[in-house]
N, C-alpha and C positions, 0 to 999 in steps of 0.2 A: 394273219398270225398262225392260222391251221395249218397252212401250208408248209410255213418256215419249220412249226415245231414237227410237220410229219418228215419235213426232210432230213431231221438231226442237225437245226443247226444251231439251235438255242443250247446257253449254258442255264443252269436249273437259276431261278429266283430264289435269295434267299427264305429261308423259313420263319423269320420273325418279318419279314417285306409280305410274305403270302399271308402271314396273321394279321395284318392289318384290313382284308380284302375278306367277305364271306364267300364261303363256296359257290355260292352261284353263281358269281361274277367272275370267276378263273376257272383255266381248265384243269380236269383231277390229275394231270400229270405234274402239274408246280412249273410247267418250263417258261411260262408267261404269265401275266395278271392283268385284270381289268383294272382300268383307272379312270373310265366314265361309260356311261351307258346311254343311249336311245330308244325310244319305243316307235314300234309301228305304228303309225294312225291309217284312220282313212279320211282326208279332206273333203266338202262337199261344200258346194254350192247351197247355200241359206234361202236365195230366193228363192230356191226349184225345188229343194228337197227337205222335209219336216222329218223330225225322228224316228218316228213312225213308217219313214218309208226307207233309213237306212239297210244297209245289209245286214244281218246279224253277226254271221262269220264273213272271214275273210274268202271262203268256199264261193259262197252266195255269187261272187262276181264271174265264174264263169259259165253261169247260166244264162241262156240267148233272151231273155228279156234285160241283160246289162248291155245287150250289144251296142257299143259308139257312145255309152251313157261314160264310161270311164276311163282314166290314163297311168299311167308307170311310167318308170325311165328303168327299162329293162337291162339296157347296157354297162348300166351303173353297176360297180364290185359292190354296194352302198345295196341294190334290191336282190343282188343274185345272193346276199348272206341270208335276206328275208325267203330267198326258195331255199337256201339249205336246210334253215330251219323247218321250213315244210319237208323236206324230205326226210329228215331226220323224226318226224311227228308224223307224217301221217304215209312214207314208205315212197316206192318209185311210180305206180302205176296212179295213185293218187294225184302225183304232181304232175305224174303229163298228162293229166285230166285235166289239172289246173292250169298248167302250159298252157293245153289246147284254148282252153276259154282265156287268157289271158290276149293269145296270138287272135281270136276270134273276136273278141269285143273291145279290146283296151284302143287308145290312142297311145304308142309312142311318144315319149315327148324324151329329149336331153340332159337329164337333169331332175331331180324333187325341185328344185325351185322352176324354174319350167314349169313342172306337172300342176305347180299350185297356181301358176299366176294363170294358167289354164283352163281350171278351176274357178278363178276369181272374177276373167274375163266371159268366164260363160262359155265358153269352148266343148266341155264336159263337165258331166253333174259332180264330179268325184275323180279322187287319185287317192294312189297307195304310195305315202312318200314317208320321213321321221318327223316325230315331234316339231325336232328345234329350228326347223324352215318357216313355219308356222310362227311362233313364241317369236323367232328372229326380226323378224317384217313387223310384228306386232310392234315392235321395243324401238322400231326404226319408224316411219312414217305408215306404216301399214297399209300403204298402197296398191300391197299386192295380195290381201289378204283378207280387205274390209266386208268381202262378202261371204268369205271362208270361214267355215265351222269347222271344231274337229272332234272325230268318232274315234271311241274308243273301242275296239271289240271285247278285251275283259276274257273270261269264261277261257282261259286258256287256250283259247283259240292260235291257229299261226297268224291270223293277224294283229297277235296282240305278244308278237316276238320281241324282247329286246336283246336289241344286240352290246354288245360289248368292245367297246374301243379298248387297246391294250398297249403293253408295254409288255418287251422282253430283250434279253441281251444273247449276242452275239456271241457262238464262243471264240471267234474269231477275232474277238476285239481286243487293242494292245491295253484297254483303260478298264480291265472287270474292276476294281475296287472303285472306282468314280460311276462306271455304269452302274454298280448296286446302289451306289449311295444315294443317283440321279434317280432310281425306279421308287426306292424305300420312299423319299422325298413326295413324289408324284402320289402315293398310297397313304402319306398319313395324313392326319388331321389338317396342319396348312397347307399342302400340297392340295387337298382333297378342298379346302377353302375358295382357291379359285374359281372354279365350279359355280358354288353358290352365291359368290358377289359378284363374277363375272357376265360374259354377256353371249357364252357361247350355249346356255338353254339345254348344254344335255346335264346328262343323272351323275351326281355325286355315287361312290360305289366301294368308298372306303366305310368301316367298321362305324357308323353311330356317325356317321358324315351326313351331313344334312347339303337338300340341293334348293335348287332356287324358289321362293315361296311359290312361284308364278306356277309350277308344277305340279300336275296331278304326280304326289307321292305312289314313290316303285311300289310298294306295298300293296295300293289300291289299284295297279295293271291287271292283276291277276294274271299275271303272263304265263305263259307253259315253260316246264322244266326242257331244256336244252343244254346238250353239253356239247360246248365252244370247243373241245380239242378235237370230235368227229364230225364235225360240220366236212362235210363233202365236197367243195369248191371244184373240185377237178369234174367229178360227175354230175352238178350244175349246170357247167359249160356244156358239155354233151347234152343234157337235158332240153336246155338251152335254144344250143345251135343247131340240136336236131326237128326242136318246135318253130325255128324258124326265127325265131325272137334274137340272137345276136349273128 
């Protein structure tokens, strides 16, 4: 979504469509809006690892006693928004610190669900994947999950990012009166209802939208303020490609 709106090619969202969304969950420019949300967890292995020996931060992991203990799927657009956020919070030389220990200790794997069945299998004590991979497998057979715990970092930490799934229109498009009406729709109360009876586990993110009971409530994330319009994607990949990780 950062991308499209740095290149100029979004027509603005209307202004009673953006009243429906609090600011945190759009970008301060109005050219997109958020219409569900995910948090970062950290997964861990129940039988290997007690609370007490979690990480605190999401920092913690590229220190050489996590070496081989933990996994990502780095490849994923899905984790490189979790480095933007870090970039964006804690600057450049920070993250290729974090890069470094990421590229040093982590297991690769294809995918969050990958990382967790990973996890579940005994493979690694831990992975850095979202919420609703977790909540997902639970709601299904929980096969891939029965031994998985999930950590929440809190304290405004970047591992305690949520990201923001979005909606924005084209100005390119022959149908702006039907696309506004399709975004407004997505943003209000019913629209924002699927969410919570549904079975797709991420965050409600409309005005007084309530999300699935099963959820630790956005409120209680404590997540760090991030703004979704300068998330950096471009200079990620460089970050990225340069630690070696895609």
């Amino acid at each position: 979504m950062s991308l499209v709106d740095g290149a100029g090619l979004f027509a603005p969202i209307e202004k009673d469509t953006l009243d429906q969304v609090p600011e945190q969950y759009r970008p301060a420019d109005g050219m997109w809006t958020g219409i569900a949300a995910r948090t970062t967890v950290f997964v861990y292995d129940k039988t290997k690892l007690t609370e007490d020996k979690l990480p605190k931060s999401m920092l913690d992991l590229q220190d050489p006693a996590w070496k081989g203990r933990w996994g990502a799927a780095p490849a994923g657009a899905d984790f490189q928004a979790i480095v933007a956020a870090f970039l964006q919070l804690k600057g450049e030389d920070a993250t290729k610190a974090w890069l470094k220990g990421l590229k040093d200790n982590a297991t690769p794997y294809k995918g969050n669900s990958v990382a967790m069945k990973a996890v579940n299998a005994g493979e690694v004590e831990g992975a850095i994947i979202y919420h609703y991979y977790w909540f997902g497998d639970q709601a299904k057979t929980g096969e891939n999950s029965k031994n998985v715990g999930l950590h929440y970092f809190k304290n405004q930490d970047p591992g305690a990012f949520v990201s923001v799934s979005g909606g924005g229109i084209l100005k390119s498009t022959q149908h702006m009166k039907e696309a506004q009406a399709f975004i407004k729709y997505l943003t209000s109360k019913a629209g924002q209802a699927a969410l919570k009876d549904g079975n797709s586990f991420e965050y409600a993110v409309g005005k007084n939208a309530a999300s699935n009971d099963k959820l630790v409530p956005l409120a209680d994330l404590n997540a760090p303020k991030v703004e979704a319009s300068t998330l950096d994607s471009k200079k990620v990949v460089e970050l990225m490609t340069a630690a070696g990780l895609i």
